[in-house]
N, C-alpha and C positions, 0 to 999 in steps of 0.2 A: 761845525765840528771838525776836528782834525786830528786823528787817531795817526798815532806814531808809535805802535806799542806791538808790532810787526813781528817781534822777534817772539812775543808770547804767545798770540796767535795771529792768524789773518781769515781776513772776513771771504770766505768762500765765494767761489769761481759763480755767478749764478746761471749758468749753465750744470754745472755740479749739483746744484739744487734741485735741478730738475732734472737731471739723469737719477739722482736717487729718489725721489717723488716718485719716478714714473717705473724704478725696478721695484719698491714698494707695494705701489699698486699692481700692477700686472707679471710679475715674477717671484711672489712671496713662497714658493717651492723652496725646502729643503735641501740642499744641493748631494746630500747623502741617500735621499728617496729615489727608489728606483724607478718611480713611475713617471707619466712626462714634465710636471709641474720642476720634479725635482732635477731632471736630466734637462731641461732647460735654465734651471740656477746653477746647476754644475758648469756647463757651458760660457755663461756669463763669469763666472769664477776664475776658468782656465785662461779666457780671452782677457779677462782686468789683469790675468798676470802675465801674460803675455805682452800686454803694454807696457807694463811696468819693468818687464825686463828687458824686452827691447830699448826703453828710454834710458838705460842704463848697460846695457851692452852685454847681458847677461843671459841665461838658460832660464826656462820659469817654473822650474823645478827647485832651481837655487832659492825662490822667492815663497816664505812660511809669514799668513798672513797674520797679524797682532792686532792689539787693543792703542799699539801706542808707540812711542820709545821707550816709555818705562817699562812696559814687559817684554818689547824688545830686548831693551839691556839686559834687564834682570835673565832674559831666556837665554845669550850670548853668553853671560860674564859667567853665572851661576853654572850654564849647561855645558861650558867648555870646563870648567875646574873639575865639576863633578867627575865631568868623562873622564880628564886627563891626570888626576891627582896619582893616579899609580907611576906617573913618567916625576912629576915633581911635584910641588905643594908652595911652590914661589909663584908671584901674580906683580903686576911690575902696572900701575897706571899715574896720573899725573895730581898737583896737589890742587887742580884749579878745573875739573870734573863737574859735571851735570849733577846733582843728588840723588837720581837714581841711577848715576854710575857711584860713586862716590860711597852711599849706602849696601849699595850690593858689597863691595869693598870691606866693610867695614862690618859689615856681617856674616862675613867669609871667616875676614881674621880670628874672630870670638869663635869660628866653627875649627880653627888651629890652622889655615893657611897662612903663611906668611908674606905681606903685601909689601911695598916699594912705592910710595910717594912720590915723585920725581918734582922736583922743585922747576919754575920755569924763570926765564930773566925778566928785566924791568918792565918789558913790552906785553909780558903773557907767554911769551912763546920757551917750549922745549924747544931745550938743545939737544942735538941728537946722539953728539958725543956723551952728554949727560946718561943717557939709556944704552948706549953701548956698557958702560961703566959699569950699571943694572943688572946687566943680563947676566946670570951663571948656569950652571949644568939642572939646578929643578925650575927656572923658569917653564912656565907653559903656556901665562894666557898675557899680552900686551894689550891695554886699552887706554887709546887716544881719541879724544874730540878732534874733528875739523876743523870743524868752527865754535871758538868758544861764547855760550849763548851770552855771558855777562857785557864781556869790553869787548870783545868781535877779532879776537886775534886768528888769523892763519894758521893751522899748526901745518908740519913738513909733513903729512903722511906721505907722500910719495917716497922721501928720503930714508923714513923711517921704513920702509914698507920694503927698502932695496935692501935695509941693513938686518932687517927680521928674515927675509929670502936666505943668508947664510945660517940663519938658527931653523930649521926644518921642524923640530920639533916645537916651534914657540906660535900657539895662535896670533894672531894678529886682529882684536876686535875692533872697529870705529864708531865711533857715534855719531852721526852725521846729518843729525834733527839738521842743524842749522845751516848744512852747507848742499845741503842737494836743493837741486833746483834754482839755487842760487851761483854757485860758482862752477867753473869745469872738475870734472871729477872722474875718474875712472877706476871701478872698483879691482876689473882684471889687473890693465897692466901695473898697478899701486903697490901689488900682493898681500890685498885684503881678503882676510879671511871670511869676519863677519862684520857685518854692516847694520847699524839700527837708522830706520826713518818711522818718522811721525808724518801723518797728512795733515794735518791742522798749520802745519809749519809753509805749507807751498801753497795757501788756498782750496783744503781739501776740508774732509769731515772732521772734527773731534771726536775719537774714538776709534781711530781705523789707524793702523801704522803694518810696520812687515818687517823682517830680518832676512837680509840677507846670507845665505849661509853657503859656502864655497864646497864643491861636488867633494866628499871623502871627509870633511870636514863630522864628527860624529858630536853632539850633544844629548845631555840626559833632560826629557822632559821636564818641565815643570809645572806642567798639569796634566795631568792622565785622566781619559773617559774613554771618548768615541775615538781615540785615533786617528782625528783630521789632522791634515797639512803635513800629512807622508811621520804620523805619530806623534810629534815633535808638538804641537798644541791642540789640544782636546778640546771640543765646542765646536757647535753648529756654528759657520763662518758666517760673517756678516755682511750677508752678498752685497746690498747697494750702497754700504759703504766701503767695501772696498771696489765696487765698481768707481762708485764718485773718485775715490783715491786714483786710480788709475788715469781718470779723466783730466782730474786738476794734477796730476805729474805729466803728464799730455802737453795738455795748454801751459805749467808754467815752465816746460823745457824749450818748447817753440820760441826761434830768434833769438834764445840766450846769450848771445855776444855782443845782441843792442840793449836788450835788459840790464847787462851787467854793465856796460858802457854809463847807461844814463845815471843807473844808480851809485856807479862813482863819481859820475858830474854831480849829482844831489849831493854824494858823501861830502865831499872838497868843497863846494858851498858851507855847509855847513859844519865843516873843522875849521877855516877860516872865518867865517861869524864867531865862533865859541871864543879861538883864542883871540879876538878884538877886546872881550871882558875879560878886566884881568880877575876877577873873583873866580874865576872859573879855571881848573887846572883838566885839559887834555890826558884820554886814559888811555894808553895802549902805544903802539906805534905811531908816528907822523906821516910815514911814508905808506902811502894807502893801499899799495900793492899786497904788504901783510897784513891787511885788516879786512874782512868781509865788507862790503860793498853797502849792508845795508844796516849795520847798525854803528852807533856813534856814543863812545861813554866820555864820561865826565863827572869831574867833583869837583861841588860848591861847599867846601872844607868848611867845616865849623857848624854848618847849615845840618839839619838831619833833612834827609833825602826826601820823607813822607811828606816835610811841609811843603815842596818845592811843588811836589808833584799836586798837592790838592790846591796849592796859589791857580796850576796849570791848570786843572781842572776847573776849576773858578771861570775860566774864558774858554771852557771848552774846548779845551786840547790835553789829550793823552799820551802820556808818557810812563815810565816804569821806574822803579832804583834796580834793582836785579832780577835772577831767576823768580819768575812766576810760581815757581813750585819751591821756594825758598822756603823755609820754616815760620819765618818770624820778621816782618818788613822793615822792622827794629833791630834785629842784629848785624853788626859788625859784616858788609861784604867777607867772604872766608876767598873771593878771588881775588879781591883789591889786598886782604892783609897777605897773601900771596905775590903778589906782585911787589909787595916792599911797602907800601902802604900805610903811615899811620893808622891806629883805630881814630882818627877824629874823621880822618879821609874816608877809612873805609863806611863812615855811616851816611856820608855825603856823593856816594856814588847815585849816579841818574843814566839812564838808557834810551838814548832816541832810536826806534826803528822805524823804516818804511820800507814801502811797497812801491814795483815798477809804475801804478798810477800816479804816484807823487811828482810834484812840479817843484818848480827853485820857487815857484811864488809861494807854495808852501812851507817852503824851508824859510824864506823871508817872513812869514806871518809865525811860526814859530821862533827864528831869532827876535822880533818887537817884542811878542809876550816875554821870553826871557830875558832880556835886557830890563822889562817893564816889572818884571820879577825879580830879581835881584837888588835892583834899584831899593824895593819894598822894604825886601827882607835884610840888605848889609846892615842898616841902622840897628836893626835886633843883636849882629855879631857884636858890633861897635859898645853895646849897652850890655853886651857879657863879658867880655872880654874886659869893663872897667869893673862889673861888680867882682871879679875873681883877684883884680889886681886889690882892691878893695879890702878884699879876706883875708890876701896876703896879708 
């Protein structure tokens, strides 16, 4: 079996498995209980954020733990408009977004804020002069991906981040499911405001994520009870997993400059294998320095995506067409018709991702099956392509 499907999730640290086992069993306190069960889950709490903010260069007071990056986002995008709608009622993000950025967005507008699209070039990437362009006097909240989880492009936050520093007034949120852990990052000196991660994304829990959120930085809840995590998210915290979270942000930040090393040796393996078949068109940039390290897209045009991936599944190997949390595995990529994209293209979009485990020899045993795969399936183009001329 050969799981390459990285970028949806990763199969947790098993060390992680057994740090949350063992807070489960023996630390199932309340961390809001005064008594000792509960002041020994508080403990545990303080210290997971303390890792997590140290592994990221930050205060761990800045660190409000989640279910996720979707209510991450949602707690960012939502809680910063909410706050700041009295300064402006403009929201400025990009047209190739996460769906639970994208949706927050979009149910804002309907609420009467006015949002800003930002179109990106042929590679995926904003231009930054494009968002200068954007910005005016009711801008408030900027929200940029990292890393985009579809085709793996780079975005400039740093550059963006220098150019929002002259707007004082303009949030600055990132979503950065797909790039912590995986590439260099620095939330301070960037001039990010707020930050969403998911642990499921670096070998952590599903179900456990945080937001980061910059000291003055003010947000309006969006769930009210108990008033954990300094008001900002209500609900008894989920102590062993976000201990687990802290452990695999631990373990997957350790030697990060060999990790990221290898996994661009794997990447370039495998952009070179792709473009040898010409059925197959290259997504994103060539030059791999703007691409995240660990995932690799492409269209086999004409082909609908699902049948590729179940040929792969056939010889048990896994792979993706886009966002896991897409709608409908049938529609139209909405990042590829972004990028310039036919709709024939966009429904023939495929996602390889891996993990710093993965070897070239597995990138070689998935280049055979696809080659062995297309092979199969060009005859089927060949056999539409004459019945349309046909109808003609």
């Amino acid at each position: 079996m050969l799981y390459l499907d990285n970028a949806a999730t990763t199969p947790p640290y098993n060390e992680v498995v057994d740090t949350i086992a063992e807070v489960m069993k023996l630390h199932y306190g309340n961390p809001s209980s005064i008594h000792g069960l509960g002041v020994q889950a508080e403990k545990l709490l303080q210290s997971a954020k303390e890792v997590i903010a140290g592994a990221l260069g930050v205060v761990p007071a800045s660190i409000i733990c989640t279910s996720g990056g979707t209510e991450s986002n949602n707690l960012a995008i939502r809680g910063a408009a909410y706050h700041y709608q009295n300064r402006g009622k403009h929201l400025i993000t990009t047209q190739i977004e996460h769906p639970s950025v994208k949706e927050v967005f979009l149910s804002l507008e309907r609420e009467g804020f006015r949002v800003t699209y930002l179109p990106v070039n042929r590679n995926g990437c904003l231009e930054v002069e494009t968002l200068r362009e954007a910005l005016c006097e009711d801008t408030i909240l900027v929200s940029v991906m990292y890393v985009n989880n579809e085709v793996g492009t780079i975005q400039p936050i740093q550059a963006i981040g220098q150019l929002l520093a002259k707007y004082p007034k303009v949030m600055f949120h990132v979503d950065a499911v797909q790039g912590i852990a995986k590439l260099p990052f620095s939330i301070k000196e960037w001039g990010i405001d707020l930050c969403s991660v998911s642990a499921h994304k670096f070998r952590g829990p599903k179900g456990a994520g945080f937001l980061y959120r910059r000291e003055g930085v003010q947000l309006r809840p969006q769930l009210v009870g108990g008033g954990q995590e300094d008001g900002l998210r209500s609900g008894t915290e989920n102590v062993p997993l976000i201990v687990g979270m802290a452990k695999a942000l631990r373990l997957s930040m350790q030697n990060l400059p060999a990790k990221l090393e290898h996994k661009y040796r794997l990447r370039r393996h495998l952009v070179d294998g792709i473009l040898t078949i010409p059925e197959l068109t290259l997504m994103g940039s060539e030059r791999h320095e703007e691409m995240a390290p660990h995932i690799v897209h492409f269209a086999f045009t004409g082909m609908k995506a699902e049948v590729v991936v179940h040929a792969l599944e056939q010889r048990q190997i896994y792979i993706s067409t886009k966002s896991a949390c897409a709608s409908d595995a049938t529609d139209p990529s909405e990042v590829m018709l972004a990028l310039g994209c036919t709709r024939e293209q966009a429904v023939s979009g495929l996602r390889v991702s891996f993990s710093d485990d993965h070897k070239i020899e597995d990138i070689d045993q998935f280049l055979l099956a696809l080659r062995e795969v297309v092979n199969e399936l060009s005859p089927m183009l060949s056999k539409s392509t004459a019945r349309k001329g046909q109808q003609k």
